[in-house]
N, C-alpha and C positions, 0 to 999 in steps of 0.2 A: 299785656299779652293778648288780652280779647281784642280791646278795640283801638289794639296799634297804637292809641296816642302818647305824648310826652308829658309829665308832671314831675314835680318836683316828689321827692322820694316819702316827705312827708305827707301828701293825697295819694299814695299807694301801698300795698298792701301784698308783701312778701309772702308767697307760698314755695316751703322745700320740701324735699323727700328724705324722712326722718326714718329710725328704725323699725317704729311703729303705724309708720303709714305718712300720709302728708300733715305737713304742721304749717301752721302760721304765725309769723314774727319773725324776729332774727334766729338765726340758724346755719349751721354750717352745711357745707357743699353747694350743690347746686341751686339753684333759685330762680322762682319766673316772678313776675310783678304783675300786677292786676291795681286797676282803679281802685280806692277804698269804697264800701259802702255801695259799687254799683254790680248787681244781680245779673244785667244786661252787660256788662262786661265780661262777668263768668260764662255766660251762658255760651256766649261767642267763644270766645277762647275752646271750652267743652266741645260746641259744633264744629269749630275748625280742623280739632286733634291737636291742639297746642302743649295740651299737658306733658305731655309725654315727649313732645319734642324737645319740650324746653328743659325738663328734670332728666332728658336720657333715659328713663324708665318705664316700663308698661307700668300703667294707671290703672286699675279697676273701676265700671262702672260706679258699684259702691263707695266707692272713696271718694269718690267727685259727689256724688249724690249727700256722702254724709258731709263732706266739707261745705255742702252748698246749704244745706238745713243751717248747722253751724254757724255759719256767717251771718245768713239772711232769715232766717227763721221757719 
């Protein structure tokens, strides 16, 4: 979703819109994919506005912010 590229599903890394906010792993509904383990893929995606296009849903700052700690530390 950041950085547009193709990989096979296991170098990537599923984020849905859960009831409690965004989750990552397998999950039902909607779904965007992000490179595993790359920060500069999230970030893009983030700059772009992808989240939100891709789950159909307003994202909040904070959720992206806490998912990006999460991940990356």
């Amino acid at each position: 979703m950041g950085c547009r590229r193709r990989a096979a599903t296991a170098r990537l890394l599923r984020v849905s819109r859960g009831a409690d906010g965004l989750v990552v792993g397998p999950g039902a509904g909607r779904g965007a994919w992000l490179c595993a383990g790359s920060a500069r893929c999230f970030d893009l995606a983030v700059r772009a506005g992808r989240f939100p296009r891709a789950l159909r849903a307003e994202v909040a700052a904070t959720e992206l912010d806490a998912l990006r700690i999460s991940l990356f530390g």
